[in-house]
N, CA, C and O of each residue as an XYZ file, in Angstrom:
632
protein
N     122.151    111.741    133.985
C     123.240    111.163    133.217
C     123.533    112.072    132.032
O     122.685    112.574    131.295
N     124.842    112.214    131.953
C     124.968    112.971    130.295
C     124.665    112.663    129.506
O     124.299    111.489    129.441
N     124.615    113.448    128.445
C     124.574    112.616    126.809
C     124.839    111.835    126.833
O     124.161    110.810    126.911
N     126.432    112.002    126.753
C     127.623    111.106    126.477
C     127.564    109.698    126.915
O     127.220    108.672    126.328
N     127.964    109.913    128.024
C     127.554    108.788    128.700
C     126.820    107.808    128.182
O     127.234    106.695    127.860
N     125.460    108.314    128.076
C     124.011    107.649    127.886
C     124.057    107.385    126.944
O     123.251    106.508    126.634
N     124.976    107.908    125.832
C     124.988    107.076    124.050
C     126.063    106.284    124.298
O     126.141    105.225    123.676
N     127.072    106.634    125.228
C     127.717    105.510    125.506
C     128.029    104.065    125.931
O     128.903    103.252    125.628
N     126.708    104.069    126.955
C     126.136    102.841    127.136
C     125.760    102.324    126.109
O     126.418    101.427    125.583
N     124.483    102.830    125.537
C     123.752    101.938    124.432
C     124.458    101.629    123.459
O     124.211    100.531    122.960
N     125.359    102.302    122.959
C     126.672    102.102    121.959
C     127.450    100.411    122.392
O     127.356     99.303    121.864
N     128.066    100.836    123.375
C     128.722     99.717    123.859
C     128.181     98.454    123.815
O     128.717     97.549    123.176
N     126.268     98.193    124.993
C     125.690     97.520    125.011
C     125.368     96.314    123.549
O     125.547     95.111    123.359
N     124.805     97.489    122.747
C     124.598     97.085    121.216
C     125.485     97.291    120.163
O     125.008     97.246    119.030
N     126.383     97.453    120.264
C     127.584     97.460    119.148
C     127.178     98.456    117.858
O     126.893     99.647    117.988
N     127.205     97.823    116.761
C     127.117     98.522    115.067
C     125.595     98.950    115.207
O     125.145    100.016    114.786
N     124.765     97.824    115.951
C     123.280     98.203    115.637
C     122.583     99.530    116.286
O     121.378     99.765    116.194
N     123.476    100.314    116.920
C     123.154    101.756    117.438
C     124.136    102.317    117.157
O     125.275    102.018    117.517
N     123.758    103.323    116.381
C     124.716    104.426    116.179
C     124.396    106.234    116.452
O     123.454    106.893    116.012
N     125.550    106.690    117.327
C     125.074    107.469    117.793
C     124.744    109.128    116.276
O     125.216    109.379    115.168
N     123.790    109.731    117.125
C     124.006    111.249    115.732
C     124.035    112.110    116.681
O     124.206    111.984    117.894
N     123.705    113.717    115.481
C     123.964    114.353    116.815
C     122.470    115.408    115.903
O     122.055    115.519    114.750
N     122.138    115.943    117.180
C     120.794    116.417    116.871
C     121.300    118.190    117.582
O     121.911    118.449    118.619
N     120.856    118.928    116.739
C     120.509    120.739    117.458
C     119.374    120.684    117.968
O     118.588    119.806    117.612
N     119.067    121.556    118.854
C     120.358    121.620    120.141
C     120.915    120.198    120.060
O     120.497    119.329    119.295
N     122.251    120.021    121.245
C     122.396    118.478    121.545
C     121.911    118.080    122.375
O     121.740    118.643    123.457
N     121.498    116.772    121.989
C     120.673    115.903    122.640
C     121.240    114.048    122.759
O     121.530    113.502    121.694
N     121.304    113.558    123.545
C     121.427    112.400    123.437
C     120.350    111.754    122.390
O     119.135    111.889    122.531
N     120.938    111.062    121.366
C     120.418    110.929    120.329
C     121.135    109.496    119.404
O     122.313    109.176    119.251
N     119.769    108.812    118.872
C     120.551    107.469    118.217
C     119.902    106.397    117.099
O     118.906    105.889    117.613
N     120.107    105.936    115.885
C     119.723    105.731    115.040
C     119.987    103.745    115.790
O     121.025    103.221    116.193
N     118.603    103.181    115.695
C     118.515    101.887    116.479
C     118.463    100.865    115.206
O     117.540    101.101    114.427
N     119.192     99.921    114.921
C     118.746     98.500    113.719
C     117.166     98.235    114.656
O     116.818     98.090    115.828
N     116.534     98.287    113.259
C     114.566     97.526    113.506
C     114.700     95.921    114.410
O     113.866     95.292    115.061
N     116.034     95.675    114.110
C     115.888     93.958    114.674
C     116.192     93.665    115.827
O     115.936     92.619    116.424
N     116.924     94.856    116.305
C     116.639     94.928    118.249
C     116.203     95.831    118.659
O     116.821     96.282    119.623
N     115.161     96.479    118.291
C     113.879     97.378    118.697
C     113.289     97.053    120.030
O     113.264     97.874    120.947
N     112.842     95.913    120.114
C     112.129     95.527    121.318
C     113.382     95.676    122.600
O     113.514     96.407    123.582
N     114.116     94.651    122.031
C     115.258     94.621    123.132
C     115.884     95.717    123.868
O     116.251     95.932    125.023
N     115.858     96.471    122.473
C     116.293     97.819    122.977
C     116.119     98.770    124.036
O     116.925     99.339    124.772
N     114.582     98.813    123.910
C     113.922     99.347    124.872
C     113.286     99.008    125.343
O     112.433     99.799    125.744
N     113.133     97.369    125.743
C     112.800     96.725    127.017
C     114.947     96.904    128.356
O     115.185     96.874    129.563
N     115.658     97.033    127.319
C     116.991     96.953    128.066
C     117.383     98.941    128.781
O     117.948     99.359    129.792
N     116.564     99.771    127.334
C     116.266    101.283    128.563
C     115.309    101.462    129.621
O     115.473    102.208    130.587
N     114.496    100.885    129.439
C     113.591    100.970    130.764
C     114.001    100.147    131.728
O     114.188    100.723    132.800
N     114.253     98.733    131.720
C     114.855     98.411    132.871
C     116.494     98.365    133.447
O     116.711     97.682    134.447
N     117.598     99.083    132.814
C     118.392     98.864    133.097
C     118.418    100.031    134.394
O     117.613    100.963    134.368
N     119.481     99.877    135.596
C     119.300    100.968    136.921
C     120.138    102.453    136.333
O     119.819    103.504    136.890
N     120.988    102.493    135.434
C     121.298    103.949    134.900
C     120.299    104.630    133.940
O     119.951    105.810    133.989
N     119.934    103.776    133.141
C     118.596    104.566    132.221
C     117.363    105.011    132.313
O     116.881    106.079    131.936
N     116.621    103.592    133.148
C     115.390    103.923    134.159
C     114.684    104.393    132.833
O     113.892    105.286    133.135
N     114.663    104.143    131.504
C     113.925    105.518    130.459
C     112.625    104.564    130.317
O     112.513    103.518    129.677
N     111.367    105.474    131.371
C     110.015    104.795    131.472
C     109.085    105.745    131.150
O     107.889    105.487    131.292
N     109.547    107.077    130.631
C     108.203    107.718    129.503
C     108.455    108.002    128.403
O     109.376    108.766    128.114
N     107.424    107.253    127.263
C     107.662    107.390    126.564
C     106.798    108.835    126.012
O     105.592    108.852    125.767
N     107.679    109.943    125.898
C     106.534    111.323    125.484
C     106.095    111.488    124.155
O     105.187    112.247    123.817
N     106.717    110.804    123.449
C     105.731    110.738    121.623
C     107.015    110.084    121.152
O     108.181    110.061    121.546
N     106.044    109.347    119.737
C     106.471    108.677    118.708
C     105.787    108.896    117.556
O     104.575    108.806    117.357
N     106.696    109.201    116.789
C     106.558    109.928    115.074
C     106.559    109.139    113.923
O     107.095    108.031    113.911
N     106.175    109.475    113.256
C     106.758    109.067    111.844
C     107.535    109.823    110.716
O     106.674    110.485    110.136
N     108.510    110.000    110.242
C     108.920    110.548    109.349
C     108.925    110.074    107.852
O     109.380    108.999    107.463
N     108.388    110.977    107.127
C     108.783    110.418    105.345
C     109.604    111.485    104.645
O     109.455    112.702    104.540
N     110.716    110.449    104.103
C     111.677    111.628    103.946
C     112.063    111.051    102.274
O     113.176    111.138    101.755
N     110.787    110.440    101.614
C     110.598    109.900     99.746
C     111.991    109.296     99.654
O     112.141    108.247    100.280
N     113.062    109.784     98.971
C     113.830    109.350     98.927
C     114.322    108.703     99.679
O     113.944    107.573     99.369
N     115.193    108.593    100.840
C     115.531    108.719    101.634
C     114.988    107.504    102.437
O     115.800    106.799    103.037
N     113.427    107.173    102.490
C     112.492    106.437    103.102
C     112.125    107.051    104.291
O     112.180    108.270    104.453
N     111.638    106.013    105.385
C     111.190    106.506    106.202
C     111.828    106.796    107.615
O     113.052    106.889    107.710
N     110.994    106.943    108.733
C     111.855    106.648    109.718
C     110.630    107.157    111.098
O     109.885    108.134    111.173
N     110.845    106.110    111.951
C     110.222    106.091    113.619
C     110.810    106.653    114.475
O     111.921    106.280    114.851
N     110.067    107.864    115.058
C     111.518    108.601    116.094
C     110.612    108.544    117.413
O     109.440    108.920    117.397
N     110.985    108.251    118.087
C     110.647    107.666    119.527
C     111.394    109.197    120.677
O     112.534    109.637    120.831
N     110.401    109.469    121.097
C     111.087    110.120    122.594
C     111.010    109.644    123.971
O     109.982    109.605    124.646
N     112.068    109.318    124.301
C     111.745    108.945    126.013
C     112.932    109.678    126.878
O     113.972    110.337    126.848
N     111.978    109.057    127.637
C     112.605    110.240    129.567
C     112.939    109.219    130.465
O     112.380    108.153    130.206
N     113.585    109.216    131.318
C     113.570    108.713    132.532
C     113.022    110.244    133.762
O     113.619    111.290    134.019
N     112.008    109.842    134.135
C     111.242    110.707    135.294
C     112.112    111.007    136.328
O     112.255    112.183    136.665
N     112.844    109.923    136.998
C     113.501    109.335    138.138
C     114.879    110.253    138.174
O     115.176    110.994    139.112
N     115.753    110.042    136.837
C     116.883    110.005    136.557
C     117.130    111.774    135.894
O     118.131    112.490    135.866
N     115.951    111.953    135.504
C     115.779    113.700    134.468
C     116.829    113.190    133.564
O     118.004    113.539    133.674
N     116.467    112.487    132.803
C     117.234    112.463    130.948
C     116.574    112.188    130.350
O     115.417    111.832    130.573
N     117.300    112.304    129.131
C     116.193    112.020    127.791
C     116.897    111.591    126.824
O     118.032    111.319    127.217
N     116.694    111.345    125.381
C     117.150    110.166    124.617
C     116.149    110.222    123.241
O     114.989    109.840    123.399
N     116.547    110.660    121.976
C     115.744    110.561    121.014
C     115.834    109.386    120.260
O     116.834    109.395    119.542
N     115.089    108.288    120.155
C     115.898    107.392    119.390
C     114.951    107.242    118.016
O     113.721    107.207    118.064
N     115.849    107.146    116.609
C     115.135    106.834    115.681
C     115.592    105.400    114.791
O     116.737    104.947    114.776
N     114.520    104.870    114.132
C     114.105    103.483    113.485
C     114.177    103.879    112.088
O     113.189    104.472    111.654
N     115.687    103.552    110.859
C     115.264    103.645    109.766
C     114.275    102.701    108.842
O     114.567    101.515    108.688
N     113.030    103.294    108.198
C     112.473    101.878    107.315
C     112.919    102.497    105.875
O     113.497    103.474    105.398
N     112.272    101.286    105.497
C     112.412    100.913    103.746
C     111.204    101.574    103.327
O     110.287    100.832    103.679
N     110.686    102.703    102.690
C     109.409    103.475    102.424
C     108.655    102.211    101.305
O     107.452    102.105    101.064
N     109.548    101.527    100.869
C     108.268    100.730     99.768
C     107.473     99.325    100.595
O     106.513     98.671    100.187
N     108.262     99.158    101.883
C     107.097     98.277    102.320
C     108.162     98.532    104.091
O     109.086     97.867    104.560
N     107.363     99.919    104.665
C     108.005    100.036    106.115
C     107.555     98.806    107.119
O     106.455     98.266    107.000
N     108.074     98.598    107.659
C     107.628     97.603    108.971
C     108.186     97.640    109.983
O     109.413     97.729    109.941
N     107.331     97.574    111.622
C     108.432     97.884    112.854
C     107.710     97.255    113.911
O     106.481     97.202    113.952
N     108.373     96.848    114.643
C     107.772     96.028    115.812
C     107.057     96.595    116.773
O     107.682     97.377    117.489
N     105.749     96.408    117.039
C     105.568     96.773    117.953
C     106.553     97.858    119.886
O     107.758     97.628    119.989
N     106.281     98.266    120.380
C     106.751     98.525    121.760
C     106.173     98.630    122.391
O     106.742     98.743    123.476
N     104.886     98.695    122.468
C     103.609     98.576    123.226
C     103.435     97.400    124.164
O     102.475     97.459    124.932
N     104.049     96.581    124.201
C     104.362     95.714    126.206
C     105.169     96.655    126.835
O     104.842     96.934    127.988
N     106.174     97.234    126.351
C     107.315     97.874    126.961
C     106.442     98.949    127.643
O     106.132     99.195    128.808
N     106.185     99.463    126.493
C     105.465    101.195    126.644
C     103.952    100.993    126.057
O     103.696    100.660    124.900
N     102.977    101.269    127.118
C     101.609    100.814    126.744
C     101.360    102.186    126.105
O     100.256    102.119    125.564
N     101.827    103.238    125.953
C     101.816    104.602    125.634
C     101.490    104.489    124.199
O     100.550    104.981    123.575
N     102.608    103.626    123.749
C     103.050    103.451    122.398
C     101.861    103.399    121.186
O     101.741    103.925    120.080
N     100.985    102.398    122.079
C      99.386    101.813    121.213
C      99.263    103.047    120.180
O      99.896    102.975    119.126
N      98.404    104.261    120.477
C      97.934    104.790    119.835
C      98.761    105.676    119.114
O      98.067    106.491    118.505
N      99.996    105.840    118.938
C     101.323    106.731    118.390
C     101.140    105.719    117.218
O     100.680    106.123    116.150
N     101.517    104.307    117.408
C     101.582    103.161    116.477
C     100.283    102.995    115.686
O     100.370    102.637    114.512
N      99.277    103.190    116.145
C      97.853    103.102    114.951
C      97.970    104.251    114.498
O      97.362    104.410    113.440
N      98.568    105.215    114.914
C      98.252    106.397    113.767
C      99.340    106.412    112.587
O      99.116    106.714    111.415
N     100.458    106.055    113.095
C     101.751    105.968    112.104
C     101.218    104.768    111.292
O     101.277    104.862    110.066
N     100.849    103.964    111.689
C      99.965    102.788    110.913
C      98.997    103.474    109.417
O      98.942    103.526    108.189
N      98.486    103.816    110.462
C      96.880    104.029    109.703
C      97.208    105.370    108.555
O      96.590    105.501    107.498
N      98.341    106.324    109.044
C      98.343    107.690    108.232
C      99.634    107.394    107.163
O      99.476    107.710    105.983
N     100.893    106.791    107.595
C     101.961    106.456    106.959
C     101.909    105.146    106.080
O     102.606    105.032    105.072
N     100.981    104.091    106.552
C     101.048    103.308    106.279
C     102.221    102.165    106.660
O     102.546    101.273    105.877
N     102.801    102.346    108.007
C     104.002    101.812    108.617
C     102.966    100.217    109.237
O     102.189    100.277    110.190
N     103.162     99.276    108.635
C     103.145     97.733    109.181
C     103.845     98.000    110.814
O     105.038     98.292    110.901
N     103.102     97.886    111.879
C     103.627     97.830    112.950
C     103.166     96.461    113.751
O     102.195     96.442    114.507
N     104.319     94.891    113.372
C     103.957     93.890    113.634
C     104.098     93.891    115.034
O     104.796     94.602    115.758
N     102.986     92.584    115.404
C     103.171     92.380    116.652
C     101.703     93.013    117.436
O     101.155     92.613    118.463
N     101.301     94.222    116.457
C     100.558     94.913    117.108
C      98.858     94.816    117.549
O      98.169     95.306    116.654
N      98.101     94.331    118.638
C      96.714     93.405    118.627
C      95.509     94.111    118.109
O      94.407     93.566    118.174
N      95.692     95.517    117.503
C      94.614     95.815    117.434
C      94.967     97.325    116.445
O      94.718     98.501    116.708
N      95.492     96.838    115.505
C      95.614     98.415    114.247
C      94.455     98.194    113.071
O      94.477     97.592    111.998
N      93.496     98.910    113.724
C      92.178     99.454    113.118
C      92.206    101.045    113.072
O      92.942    101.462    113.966
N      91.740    101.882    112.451
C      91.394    102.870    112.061
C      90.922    103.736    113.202
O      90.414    102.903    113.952
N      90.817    104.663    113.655
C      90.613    105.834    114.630
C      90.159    106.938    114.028
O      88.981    107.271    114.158
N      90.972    107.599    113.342
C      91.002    109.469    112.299
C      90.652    108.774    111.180
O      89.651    109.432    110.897
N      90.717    107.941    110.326
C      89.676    107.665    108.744
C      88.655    106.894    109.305
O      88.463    106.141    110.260
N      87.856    107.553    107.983
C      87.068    106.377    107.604
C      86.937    104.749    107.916
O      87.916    104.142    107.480
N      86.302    104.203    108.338
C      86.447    102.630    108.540
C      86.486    102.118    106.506
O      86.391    100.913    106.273
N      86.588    102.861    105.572
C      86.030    101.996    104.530
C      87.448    103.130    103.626
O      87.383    103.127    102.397
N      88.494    103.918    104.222
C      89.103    104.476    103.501
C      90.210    103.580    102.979
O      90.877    102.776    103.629
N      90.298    103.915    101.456
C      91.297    103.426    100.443
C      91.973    104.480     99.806
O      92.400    104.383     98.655
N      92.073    105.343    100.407
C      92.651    105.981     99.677
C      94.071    106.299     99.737
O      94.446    107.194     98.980
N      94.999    105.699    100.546
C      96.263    105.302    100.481
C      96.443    106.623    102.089
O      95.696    107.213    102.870
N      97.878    106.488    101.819
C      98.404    107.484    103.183
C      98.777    108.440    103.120
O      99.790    108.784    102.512
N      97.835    109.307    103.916
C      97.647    110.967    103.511
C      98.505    111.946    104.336
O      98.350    113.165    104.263
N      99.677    111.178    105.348
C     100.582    111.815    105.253
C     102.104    111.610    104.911
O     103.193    112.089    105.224
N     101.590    110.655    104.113
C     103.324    110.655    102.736
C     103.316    111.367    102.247
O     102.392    111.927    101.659
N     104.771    111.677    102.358
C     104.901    113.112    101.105
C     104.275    113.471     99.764
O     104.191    114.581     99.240
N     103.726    111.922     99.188
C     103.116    111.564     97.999
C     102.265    111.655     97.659
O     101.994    111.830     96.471
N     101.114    111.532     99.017
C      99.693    111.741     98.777
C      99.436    112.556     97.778
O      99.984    113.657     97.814
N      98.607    112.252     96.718
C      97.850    113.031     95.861
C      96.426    113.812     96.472
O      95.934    114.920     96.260
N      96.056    112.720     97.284
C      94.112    112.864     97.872
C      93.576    112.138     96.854
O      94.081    111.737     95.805
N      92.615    112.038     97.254
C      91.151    111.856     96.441
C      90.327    112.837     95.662
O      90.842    113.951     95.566
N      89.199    112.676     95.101
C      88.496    113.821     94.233
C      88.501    115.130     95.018
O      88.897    116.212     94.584
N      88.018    114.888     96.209
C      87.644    116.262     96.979
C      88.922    117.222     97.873
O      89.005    118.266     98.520
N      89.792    116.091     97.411
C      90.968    116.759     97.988
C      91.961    117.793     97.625
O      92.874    117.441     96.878
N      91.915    119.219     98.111
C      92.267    120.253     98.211
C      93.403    120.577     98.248
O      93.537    121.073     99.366
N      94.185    120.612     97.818
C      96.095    120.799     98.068
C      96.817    121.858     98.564
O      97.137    122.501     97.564
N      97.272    122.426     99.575
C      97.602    123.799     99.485
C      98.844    123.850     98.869
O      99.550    122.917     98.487
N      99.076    125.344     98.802
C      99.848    125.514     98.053
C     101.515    125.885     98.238
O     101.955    126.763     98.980
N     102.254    125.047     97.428
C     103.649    125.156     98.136
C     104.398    126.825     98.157
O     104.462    127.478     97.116
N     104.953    127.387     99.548
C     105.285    128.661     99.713
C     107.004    128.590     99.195
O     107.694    129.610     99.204
């Protein structure tokens, strides 16, 4: 399926709450409202033109000002397309729904954006710690903000 097309659907489907961007290279590409997240992509994986059933990574972005943002990649295997879709949050208290029924992939993309960003990912049965410490407080060490802790080393900006 083309780009076009393929932002065209989801456009149509979901009205104001998807809006398409445009990404270098181009790419089918689309900024999703947090409040039909699930729907969203329970409605790309099963619809018969989208078929979009891998999910190949999910990010986190901190962009301080700006806040944050969840960028999701998926494929349809079946179909050969692809589709970047991103989730704007609010950086002073992010939160995002789970997708992990949809995409069991999702689990561990979501505890790390959890655990490193500090992104609330409701819904989710089991966001415990993996890469820290079980006893770390020391806030989220990959916001732009992070200071570190005592032992923490800063490199240096080029």
């Amino acid at each position: 399926m083309q780009n076009e097309r393929l932002v065209s659907q989801l456009t149509e489907k979901f009205g104001d709450k998807v809006e398409k961007i445009e990404l270098h290279p181009p790419q089918a590409a689309v900024v999703v409202d947090k409040s039909i997240l699930v729907e969203f992509f329970k409605y790309m994986k099963e619809d018969e033109n989208l078929k979009m059933d891998f999910l190949s990574s999910l990010s986190a972005v901190d962009f301080v000002e700006d806040g944050m943002e969840m960028v999701y990649h998926l494929c349809s295997i079946q179909l050969r397309h692809k589709i970047t879709v991103k989730v704007k949050l609010d950086r002073e208290k992010p939160e995002v729904h789970t997708i992990r029924d949809i995409h069991p992939g999702a689990d561990w993309y979501e505890r790390e954006a959890w655990e490193l960003f500090g992104i609330d990912i409701s819904g989710h049965p089991n966001l415990k710690t993996f890469l820290l410490p079980e006893d770390w407080e020391d806030g989220w060490p990959m916001r732009r903000d992070w200071e570190g802790n005592d032992d923490f080393v800063k490199m240096p900006e080029f």
